[in-house]
N, C-alpha and C positions, 0 to 999 in steps of 0.2 A: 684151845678147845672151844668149838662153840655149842651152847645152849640153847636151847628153845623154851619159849614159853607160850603157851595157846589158854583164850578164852572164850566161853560162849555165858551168854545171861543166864541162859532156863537149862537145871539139870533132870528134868522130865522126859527129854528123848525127843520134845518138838526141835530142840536147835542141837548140830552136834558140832564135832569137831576135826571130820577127816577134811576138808579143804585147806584147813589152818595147817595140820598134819602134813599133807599131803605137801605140802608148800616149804614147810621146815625141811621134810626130808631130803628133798630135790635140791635145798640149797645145803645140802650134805650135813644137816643136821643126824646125830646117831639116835633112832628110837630109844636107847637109854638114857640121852638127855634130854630126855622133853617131858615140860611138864606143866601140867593144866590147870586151872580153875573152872567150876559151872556156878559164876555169882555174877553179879551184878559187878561190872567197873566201879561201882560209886561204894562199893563194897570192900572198907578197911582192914576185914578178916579173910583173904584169900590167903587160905596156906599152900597152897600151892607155889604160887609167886615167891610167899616167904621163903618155901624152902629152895625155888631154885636162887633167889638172889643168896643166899645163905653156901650153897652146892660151887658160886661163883668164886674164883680164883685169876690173882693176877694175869696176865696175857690171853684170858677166855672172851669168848664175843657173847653177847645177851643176842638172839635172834627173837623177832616177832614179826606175824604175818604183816600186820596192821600197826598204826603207831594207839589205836583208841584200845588194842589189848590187852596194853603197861600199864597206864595211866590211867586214876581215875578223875584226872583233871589237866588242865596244863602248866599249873604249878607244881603237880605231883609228877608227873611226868618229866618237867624239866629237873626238880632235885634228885629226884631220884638217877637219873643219867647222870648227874653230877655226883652224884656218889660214885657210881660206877665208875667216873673217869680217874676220881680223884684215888682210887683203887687199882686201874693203868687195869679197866675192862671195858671193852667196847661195845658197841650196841651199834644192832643193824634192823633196819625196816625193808621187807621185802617187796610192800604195795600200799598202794593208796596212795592219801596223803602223807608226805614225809617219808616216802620211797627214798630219795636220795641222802636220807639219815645214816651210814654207816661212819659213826665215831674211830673205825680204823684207818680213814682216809681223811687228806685235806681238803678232799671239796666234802668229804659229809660232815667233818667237825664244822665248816663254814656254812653250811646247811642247818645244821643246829643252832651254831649261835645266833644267830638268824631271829630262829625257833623263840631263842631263849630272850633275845634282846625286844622282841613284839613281846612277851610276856611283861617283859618290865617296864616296857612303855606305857600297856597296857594297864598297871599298875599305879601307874604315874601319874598318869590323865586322871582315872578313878579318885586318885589321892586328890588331886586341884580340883575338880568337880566337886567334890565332898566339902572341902575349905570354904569356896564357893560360895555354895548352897549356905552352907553355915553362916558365911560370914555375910552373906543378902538376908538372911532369917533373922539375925543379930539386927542390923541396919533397921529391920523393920517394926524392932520391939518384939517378936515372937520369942516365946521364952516358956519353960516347963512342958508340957506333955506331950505336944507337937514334937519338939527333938529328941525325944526319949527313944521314938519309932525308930525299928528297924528298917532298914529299906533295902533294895537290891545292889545297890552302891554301898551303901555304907556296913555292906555282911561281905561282897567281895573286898572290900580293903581289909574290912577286919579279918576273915582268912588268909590275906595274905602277909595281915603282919603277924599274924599270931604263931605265923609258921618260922618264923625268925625268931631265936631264939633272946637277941638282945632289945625287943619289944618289951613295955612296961606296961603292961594293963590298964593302969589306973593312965597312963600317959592316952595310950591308945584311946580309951572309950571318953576322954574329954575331948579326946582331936575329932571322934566324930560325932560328940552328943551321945552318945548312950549311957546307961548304966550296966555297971559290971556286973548283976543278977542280966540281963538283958543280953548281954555280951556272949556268957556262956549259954545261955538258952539257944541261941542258935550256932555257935564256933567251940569247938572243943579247944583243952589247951595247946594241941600240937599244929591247931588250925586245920583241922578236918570237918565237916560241917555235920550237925548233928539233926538231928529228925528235921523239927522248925526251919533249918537253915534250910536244909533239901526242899519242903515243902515250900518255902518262900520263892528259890529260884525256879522251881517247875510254874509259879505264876506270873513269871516274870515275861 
């Protein structure tokens, strides 16, 4: 069975949703499974999403126009599909980027991992830059309130370890200089970013 799920940011009637619609149907999505959010991607309470990942059953497909109307990030976006697979449900992209996402096939799972292996790469680099930085700061005698700061490096590593469940807080925030009051001020525990944290990377 495949599902649909459509989103747009603003539910004031400036942005809507029949292209998204329009798009699911054609790929023989049935208008009784589709189903919507009007929030923000960066927006952790979309019940709509909840309920259709909830509505999802072994051998169903997740359908989305876009790959940016799952996800409200690229770590979220790739666990999240790995839920789904680890559930034997697959997930298809219709357009855009990551058009050729369809986890029912062996060129879209290879397509994904892809996706998912630049994630962690990405991750990686972040993590040895941070070391780095730290350990050139150490070398030079810089020490208390300078490495206390948050920075745009050292909040994406910490979201993405915090999203890992066998992370140690107390381990984590001495691998990048921080304090654990400072830690949660901008990462929540599940590793979703909270006010500060959004706020930091929109100046980034």
């Amino acid at each position: 069975m495949l599902m649909g799920y459509m989103r747009v940011s603003k539910g004031d009637g400036s942005q809507v949703l029949d292209l998204q619609r329009d798009a699911l149907l054609e790929a023989d999505v049935l208008s009784e499974h589709l189903y919507e959010d009007f929030a923000s991607g960066t927006n952790d309470e979309r019940q709509g999403l909840k309920t259709c990942l909830k509505a999802l059953r072994q051998g169903d497909t997740l359908v989305v126009w876009k790959l940016d109307r799952l996800g409200r990030n690229l770590r979220h976006l790739i666990n999240t599909v790995h839920d789904l697979s680890s559930k034997n449900i697959g997930f298809k992209v219709l357009t855009g980027q990551g058009a050729q996402i369809d986890t029912t096939t062996s060129q879209g799972k290879l397509v994904f991992g892809i996706f998912a292996a630049l994630a962690e790469f990405e991750r990686d680099l972040i993590s040895e830059r941070t070391k780095a930085g730290l350990a050139s700061a150490r070398a030079r005698g810089r020490k208390g309130g300078a490495s206390y700061k948050m920075t745009h490096a050292k909040l994406r590593l910490a979201a993405a370890a915090m999203g890992k469940p066998e992370t140690k807080v107390s381990d984590l925030c001495k691998e990048i200089g921080i304090t654990r009051q400072t830690l949660y001020r901008y990462v929540a525990p599940d590793g979703s970013l909270r006010e500060s944290g959004k706020k930091l990377l929109k100046k980034a």
